[in-house]
C-alpha positions as CSV (number, residue, x, y, z in Angstrom):
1,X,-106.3,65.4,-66.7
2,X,-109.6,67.0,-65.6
3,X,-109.7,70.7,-66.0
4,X,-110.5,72.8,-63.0
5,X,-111.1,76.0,-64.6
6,X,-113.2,78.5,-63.2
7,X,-113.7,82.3,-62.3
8,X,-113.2,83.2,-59.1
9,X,-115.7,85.7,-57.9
10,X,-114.8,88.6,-55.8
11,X,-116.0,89.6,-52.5
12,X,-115.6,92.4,-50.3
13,X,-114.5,90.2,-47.4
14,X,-110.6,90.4,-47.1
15,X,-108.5,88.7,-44.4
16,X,-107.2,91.9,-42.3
17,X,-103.8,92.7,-40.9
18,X,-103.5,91.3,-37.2
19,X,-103.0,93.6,-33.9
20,X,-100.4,92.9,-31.6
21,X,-101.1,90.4,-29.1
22,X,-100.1,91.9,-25.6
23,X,-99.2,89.2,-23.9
24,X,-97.6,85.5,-25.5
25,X,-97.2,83.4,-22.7
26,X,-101.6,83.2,-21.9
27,X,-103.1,80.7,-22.2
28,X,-104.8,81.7,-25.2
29,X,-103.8,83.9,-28.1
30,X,-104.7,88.4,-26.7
31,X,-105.0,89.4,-30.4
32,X,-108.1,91.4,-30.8
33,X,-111.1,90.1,-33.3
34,X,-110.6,92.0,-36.7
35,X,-113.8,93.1,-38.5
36,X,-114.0,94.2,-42.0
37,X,-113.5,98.3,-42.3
38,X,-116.1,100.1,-43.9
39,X,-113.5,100.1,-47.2
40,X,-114.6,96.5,-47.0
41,X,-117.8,97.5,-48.4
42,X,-119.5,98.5,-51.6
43,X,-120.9,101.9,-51.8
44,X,-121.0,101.8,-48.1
45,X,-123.3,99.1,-47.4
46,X,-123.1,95.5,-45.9
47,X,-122.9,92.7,-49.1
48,X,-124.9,90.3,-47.8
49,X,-125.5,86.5,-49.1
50,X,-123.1,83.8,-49.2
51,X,-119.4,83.5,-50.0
52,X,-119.2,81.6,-53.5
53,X,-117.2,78.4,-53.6
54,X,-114.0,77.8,-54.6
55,X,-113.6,77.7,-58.4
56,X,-117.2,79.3,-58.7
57,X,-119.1,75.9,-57.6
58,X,-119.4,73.2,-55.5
59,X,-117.6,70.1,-57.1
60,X,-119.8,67.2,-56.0
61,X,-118.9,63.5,-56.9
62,X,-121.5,61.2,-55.8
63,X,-123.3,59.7,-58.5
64,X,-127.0,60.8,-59.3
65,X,-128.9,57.6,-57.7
66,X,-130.3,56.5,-61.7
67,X,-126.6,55.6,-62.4
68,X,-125.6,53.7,-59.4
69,X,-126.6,50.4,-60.4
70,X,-125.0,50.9,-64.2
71,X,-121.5,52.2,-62.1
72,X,-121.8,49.5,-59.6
73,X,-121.8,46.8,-62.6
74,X,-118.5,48.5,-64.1
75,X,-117.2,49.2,-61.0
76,X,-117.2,44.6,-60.5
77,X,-115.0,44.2,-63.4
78,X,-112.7,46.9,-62.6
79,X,-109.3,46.7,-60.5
80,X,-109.7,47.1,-56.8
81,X,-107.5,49.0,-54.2
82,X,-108.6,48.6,-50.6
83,X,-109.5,52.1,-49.0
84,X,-108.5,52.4,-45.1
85,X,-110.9,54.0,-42.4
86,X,-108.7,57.1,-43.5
87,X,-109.0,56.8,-47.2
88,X,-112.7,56.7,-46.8
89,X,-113.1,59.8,-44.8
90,X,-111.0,61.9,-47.6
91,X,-113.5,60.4,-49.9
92,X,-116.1,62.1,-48.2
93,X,-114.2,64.9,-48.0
94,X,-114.2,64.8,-52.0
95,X,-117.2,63.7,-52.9
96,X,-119.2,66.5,-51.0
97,X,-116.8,69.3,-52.8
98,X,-115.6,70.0,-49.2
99,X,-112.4,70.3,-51.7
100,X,-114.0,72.5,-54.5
101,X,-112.4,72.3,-57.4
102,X,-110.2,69.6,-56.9
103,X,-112.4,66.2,-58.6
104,X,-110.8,63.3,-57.2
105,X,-107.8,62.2,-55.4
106,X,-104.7,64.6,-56.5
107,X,-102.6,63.8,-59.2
108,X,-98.9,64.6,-59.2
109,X,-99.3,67.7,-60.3
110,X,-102.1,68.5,-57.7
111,X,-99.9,67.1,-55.1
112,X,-96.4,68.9,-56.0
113,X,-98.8,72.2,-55.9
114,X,-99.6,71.3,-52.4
115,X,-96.6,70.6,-51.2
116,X,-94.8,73.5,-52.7
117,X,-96.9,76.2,-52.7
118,X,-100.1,75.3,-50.9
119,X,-102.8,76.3,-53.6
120,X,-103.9,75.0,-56.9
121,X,-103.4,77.2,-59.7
122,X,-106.6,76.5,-61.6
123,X,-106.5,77.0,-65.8
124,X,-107.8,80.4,-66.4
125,X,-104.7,81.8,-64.2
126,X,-106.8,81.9,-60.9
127,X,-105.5,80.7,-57.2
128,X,-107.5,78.6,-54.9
129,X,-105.9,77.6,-51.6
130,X,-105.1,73.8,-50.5
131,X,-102.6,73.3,-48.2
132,X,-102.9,69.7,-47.4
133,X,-102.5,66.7,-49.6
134,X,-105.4,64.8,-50.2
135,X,-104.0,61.5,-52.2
136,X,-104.6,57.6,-52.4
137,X,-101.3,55.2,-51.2
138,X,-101.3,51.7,-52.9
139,X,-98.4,49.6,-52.8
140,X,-96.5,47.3,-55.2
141,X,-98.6,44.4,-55.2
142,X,-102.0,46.9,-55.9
143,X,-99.5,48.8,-58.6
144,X,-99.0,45.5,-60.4
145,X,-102.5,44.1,-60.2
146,X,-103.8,47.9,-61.9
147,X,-101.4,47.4,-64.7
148,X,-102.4,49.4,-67.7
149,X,-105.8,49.5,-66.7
150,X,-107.3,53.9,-66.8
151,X,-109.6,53.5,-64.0
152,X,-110.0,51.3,-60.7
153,X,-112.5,50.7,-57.9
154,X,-112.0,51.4,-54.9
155,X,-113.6,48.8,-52.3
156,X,-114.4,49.4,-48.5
157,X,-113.6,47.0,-45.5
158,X,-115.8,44.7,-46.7
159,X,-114.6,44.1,-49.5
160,X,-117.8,46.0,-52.0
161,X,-117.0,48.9,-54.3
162,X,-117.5,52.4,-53.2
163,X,-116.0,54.9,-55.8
164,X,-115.0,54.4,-58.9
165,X,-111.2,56.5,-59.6
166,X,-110.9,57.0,-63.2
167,X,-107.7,58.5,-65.8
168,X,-106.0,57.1,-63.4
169,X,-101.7,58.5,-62.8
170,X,-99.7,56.4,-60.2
171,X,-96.5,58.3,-59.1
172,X,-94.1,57.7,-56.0
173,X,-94.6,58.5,-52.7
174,X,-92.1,60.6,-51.2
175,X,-92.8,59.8,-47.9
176,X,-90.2,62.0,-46.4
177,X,-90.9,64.8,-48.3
178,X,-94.4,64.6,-47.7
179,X,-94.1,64.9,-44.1
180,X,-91.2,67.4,-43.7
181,X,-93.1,70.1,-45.9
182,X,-96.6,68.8,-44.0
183,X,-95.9,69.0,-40.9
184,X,-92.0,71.6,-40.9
185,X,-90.7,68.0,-39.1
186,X,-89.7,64.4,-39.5
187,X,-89.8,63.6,-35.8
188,X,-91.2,60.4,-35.0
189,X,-94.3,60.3,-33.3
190,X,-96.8,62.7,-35.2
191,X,-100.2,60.6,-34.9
192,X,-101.4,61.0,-38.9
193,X,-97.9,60.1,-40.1
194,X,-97.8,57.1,-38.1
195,X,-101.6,56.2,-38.6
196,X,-101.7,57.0,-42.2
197,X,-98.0,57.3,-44.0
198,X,-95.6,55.5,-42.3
199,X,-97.4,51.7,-43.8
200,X,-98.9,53.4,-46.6
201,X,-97.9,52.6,-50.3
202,X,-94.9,53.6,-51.6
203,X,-96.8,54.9,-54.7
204,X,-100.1,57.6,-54.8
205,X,-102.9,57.0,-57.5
206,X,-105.0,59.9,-58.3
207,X,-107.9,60.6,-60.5
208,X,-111.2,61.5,-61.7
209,X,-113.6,60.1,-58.6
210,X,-117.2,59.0,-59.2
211,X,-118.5,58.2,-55.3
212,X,-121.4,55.4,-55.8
213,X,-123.1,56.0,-52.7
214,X,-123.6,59.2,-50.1
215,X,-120.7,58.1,-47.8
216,X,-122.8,57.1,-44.2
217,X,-121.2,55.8,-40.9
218,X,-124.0,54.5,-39.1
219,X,-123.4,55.6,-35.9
220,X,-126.2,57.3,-34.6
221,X,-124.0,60.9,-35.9
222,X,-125.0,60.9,-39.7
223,X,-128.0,63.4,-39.0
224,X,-125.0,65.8,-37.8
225,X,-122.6,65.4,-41.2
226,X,-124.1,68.0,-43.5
227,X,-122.7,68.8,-46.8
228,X,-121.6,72.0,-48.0
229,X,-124.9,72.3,-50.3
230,X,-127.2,71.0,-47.3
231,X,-125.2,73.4,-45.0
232,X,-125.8,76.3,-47.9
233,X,-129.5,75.4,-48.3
234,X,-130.0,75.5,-44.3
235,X,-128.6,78.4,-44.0
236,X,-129.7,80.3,-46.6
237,X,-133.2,79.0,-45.4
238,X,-132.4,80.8,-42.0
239,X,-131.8,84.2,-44.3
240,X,-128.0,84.2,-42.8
241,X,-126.2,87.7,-44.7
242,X,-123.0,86.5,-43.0
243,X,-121.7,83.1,-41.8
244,X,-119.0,82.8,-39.1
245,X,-117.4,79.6,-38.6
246,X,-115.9,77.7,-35.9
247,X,-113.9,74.6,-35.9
248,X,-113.4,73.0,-32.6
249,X,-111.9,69.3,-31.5
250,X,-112.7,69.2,-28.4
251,X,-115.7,70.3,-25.7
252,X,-117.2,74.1,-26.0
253,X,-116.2,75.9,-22.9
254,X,-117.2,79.4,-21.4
255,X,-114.7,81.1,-23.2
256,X,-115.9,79.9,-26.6
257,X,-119.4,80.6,-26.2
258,X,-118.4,84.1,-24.6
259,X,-116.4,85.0,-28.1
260,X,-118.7,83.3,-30.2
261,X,-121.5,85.3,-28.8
262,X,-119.5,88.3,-29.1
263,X,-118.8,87.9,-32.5
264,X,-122.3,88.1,-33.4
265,X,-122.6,91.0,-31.6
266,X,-120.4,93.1,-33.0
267,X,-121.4,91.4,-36.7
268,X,-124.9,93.1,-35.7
269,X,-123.2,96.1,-35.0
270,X,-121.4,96.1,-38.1
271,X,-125.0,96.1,-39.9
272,X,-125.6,92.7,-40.9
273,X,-129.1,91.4,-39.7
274,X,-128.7,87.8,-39.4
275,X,-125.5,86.5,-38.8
276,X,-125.5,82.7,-38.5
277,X,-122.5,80.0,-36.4
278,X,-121.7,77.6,-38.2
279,X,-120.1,75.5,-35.3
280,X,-118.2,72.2,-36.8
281,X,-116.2,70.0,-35.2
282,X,-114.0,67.8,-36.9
283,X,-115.6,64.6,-37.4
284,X,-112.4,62.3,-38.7
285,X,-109.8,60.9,-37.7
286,X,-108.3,62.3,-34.1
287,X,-105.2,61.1,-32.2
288,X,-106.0,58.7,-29.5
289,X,-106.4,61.3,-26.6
290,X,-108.5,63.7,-28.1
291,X,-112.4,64.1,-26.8
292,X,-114.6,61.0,-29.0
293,X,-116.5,62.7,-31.8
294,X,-119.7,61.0,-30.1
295,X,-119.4,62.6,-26.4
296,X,-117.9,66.1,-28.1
297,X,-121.7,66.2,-29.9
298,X,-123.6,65.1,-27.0
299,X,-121.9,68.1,-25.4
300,X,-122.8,70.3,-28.3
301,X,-126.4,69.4,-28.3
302,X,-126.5,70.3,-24.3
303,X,-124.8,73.5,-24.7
304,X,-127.8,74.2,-27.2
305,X,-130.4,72.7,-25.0
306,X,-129.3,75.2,-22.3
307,X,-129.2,78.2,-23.9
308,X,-125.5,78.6,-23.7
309,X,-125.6,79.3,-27.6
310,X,-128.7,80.2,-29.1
311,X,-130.3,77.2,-31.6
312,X,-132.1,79.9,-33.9
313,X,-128.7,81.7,-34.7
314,X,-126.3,78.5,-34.4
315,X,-125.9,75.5,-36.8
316,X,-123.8,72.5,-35.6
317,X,-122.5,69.7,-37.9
318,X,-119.6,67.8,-38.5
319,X,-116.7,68.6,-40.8
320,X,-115.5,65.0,-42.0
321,X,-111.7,65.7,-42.1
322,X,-109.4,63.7,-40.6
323,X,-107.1,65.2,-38.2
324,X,-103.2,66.0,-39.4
325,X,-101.8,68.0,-36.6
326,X,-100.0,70.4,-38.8
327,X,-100.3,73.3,-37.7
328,X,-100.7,76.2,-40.1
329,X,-100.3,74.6,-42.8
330,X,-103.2,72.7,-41.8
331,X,-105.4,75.3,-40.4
332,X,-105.5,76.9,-44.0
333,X,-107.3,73.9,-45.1
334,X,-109.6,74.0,-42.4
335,X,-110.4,77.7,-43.3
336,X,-110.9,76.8,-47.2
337,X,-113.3,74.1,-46.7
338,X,-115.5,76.3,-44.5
339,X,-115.6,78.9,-47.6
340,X,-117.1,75.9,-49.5
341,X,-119.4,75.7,-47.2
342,X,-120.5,79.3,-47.2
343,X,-118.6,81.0,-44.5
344,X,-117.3,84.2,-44.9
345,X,-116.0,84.9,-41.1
346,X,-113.5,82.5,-40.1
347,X,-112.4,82.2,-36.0
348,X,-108.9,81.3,-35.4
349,X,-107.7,80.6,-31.9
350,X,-104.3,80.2,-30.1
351,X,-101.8,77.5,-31.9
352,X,-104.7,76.2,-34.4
353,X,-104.2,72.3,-35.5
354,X,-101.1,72.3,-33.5
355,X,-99.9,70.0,-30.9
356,X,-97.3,69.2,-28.5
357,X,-93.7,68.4,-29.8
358,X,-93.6,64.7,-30.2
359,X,-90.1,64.4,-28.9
360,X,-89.3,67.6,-26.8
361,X,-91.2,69.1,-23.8
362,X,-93.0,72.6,-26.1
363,X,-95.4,72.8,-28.7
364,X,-94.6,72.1,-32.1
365,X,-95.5,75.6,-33.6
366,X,-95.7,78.7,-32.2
367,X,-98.6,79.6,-31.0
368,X,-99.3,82.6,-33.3
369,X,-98.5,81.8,-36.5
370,X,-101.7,80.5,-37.5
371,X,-103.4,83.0,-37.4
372,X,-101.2,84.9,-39.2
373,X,-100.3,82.6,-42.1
374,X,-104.3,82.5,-42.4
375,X,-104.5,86.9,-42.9
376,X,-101.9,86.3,-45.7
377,X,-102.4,82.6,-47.3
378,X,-102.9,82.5,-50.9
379,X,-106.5,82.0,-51.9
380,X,-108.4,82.8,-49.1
381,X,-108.4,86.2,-49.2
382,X,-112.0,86.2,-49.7
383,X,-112.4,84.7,-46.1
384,X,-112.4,87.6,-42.8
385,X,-109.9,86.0,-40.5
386,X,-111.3,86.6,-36.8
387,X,-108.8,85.8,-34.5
388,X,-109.5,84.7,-30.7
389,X,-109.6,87.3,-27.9
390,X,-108.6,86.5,-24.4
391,X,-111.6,85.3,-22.3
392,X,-111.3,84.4,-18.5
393,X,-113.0,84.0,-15.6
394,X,-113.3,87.9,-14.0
395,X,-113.1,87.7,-10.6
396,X,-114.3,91.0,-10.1
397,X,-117.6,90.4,-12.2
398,X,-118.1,86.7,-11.2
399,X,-118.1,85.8,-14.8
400,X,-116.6,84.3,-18.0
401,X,-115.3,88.3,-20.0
402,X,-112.7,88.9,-21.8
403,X,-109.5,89.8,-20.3
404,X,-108.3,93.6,-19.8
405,X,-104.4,94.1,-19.4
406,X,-104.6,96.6,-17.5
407,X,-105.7,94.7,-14.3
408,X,-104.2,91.4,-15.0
409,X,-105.0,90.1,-10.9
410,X,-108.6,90.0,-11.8
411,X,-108.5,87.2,-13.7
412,X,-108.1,83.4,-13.4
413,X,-106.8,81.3,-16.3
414,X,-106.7,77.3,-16.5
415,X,-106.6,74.9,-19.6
416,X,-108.5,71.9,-20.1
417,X,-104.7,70.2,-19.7
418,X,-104.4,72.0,-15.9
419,X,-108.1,70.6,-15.2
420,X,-107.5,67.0,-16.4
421,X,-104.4,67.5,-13.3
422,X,-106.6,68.5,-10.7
423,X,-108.9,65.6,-11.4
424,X,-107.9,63.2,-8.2
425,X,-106.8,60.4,-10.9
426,X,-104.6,60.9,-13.3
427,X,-106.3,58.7,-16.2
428,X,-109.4,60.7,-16.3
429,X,-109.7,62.3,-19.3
430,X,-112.5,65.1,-20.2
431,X,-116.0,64.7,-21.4
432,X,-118.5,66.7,-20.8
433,X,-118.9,70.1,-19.9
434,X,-121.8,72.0,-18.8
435,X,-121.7,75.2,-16.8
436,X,-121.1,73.4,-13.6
437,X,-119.7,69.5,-14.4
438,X,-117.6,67.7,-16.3
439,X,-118.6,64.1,-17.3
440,X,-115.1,62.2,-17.9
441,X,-114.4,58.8,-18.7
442,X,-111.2,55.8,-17.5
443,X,-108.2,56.4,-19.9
444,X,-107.4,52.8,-20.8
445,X,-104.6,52.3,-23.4
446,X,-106.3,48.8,-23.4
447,X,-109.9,50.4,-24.3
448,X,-110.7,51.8,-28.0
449,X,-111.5,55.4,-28.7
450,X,-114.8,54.9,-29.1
451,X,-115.4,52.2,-26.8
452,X,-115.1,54.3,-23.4
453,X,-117.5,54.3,-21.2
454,X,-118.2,57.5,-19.0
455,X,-117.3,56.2,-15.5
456,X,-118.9,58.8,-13.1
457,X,-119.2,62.6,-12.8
458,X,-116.8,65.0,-11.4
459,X,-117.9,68.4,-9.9
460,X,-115.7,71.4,-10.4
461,X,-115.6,75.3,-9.5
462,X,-117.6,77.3,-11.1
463,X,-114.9,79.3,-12.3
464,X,-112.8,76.6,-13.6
465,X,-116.2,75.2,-15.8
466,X,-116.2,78.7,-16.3
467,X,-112.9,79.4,-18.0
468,X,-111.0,76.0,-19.3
């Protein structure tokens, strides 16, 4: 087995204790945004620079382009397992070191770590966090044709090698097991487990993984999927001292761009000089009626082109994850690849990677708790959790501010869920947001994600662009 030994360096960026949220039936989490105390800091003054990886350095897997043809000859005379659209976007994952340290998909070992205890506990003693399995299904018929063969290619949709997967261990799949400890259920009806687990293999190969080629999609997005060094290298060329990250799945709305705005701020009161966004939206796989990657970055781009978040101190790209719906289990994966990719400031919003029970009428997790498994999860506690304050529309200002407890009648709070109501047909589903307009698009079981067209624009209040 590989090793994955490294030092882990310190940093004077802890995850802090949480306040007390005031209220927990808003409709988003009233904790207030921690910030590092001055104890944080070294002789008194702000560390600046970028957060190492995890395991000391980036783990990256493609192969250097004077190889590929050599690896691509080996690769044709190798055993083949057929990688899904899934498969290939956990691959990417990989072979950028979105993952750092792990070097290919996980072994048993790896995996039972996961599950268990979510962290790796590397060789020199170290702890780096990873909460979600990242692992290769293959069933009988693919166990058998591997046979004693060390090492495997693994072939896209059309049938040509990608990767190569080398000291290769096939182990069972325990299914069950796998999604209980996931996901804290085994309700039928979680999108990932029916998408990816359910018809999966009933046995996991993992092993060392040599990517042949920079994974590309080819759909007009690529220029958007940076990697963690390219997302390191720009930002380091903007002269970032701190980097504060933002995962998001669906359309930026007032209230985002109010706390992200905000965050800077008070990062510039704090004394850091040029703290950078990093806003990423997950770029993999999403259940069926989530936002499409494509319209969520056209949306992006406008926010940008209007000023609502300024270009000079914001970088947007895409974080190739698929989506697992898990919860806080998940959103300490989604807070340890951002690390990788140089943040230090992690924000963390109300019911993170959660979702609605798939059975019964209320969420699956409680709204809070990831944010707080994040402030104590082993391994990240180089990362500042930030968690979400309360922003609504202030009726008293006109405007998007945060909300004060002590006049709650001067505020207005709706979801994007109580918006998509009011919207005269029921099918409509949300698009675009601007300040003023929605752009929305038919709902069609009978349409693919990515095949919806926007029908027509809808015009809203102010205050509801304003505060869903």
């Amino acid at each position: 087995m590989a090793s994955m030994s490294a030092v882990l360096s310190k940093s004077p960026f802890l995850s802090q204790p949480l306040s007390k949220s005031p209220s927990s039936d808003l409709p988003f989490s009233a904790a207030t945004v921690s910030f590092p105390s001055k104890s944080h800091r070294r002789g008194g003054v702000i560390r600046a620079g970028l957060i190492s990886p995890d395991g000391g350095k980036l783990v990256e897997l493609v192969v250097s382009e004077p190889r590929r043809r050599e690896k691509k000859h080996e690769a044709a005379e190798l055993p083949r397992v057929e990688l899904t659209s899934i498969d290939v976007q956990w691959m990417h994952v990989l072979s950028e070191g979105w993952a750092s340290p792990l070097g290919g998909f996980m072994r048993e070992s790896e995996f039972l770590q996961t599950l268990h205890f979510n962290s790796l506990r590397l060789d020199d003693g170290s702890v780096v966090n990873m909460s979600v399995p990242i692992v290769l299904a293959i069933d009988d018929e693919q166990k058998a044709s591997i046979g004693e063969s060390k090492r495997v290619a693994l072939v896209g949709s059309d049938g040509n090698p990608v990767a190569i997967l080398s000291d290769i261990e096939i182990y069972k799949h325990p299914k069950e097991e796998r999604i209980a400890r996931t996901w804290g259920t085994t309700a039928p009806g979680l999108p990932y487990v029916e998408e990816a687990i359910t018809n999966a293999g009933n046995w996991l190969i993992g092993g060392d993984l040599e990517v042949l080629e920079p994974v590309k999609y080819n759909d007009g997005l690529d220029r958007f999927r940076l990697s963690p060094a390219e997302l390191r290298k720009e930002l380091e060329k903007r002269g970032a001292d701190a980097v504060f990250a933002f995962q998001l799945r669906n359309p930026v709305h007032n209230g985002h761009a109010l706390l992200m705005t905000d965050t800077r701020r008070r990062l510039l009161e704090m004394g850091y000089k040029n703290p950078i966004l990093l806003l990423h939206p997950l770029g993999g796989y999403t259940k069926a009626d989530d936002v499409p990657l494509s319209w969520r970055m056209k949306q992006h781009e406008k926010v940008l082109e209007d000023g609502v978040l300024d270009p000079e101190t914001t970088v947007v790209s895409i974080f190739p994850s698929p989506m697992h719906y898990a919860g806080p289990t998940e959103v300490q994966w989604h807070a340890k690849a951002r690390i990788n990719a140089g943040a230090n400031f992690y924000i963390v919003g109300r019911d993170p990677a959660g979702m609605g029970h798939p059975v019964e009428k209320r969420d699956l997790y409680d709204a809070d708790h990831g944010k707080k498994v994040l402030s104590m999860a082993p391994g990240l506690e180089r990362l500042n959790i930030l968690p979400f304050r309360v922003a609504a529309y202030d009726k008293t200002q006109g405007k998007m501010a945060f909300f004060d407890p002590s006049r709650p009648q001067d505020f207005l709070f709706i979801s994007g869920t109580k918006v998509n109501s009011l919207l005269p047909n029921t099918n409509l589903t949300l698009l675009h947001f601007s300040w003023f307009t929605y752009k929305i698009i038919l709902s069609d079981a009978h349409i693919g994600q990515e095949q919806r067209k926007p029908s027509r624009w809808i015009h809203v209040p102010r205050w509801m662009a304003s505060s869903c």
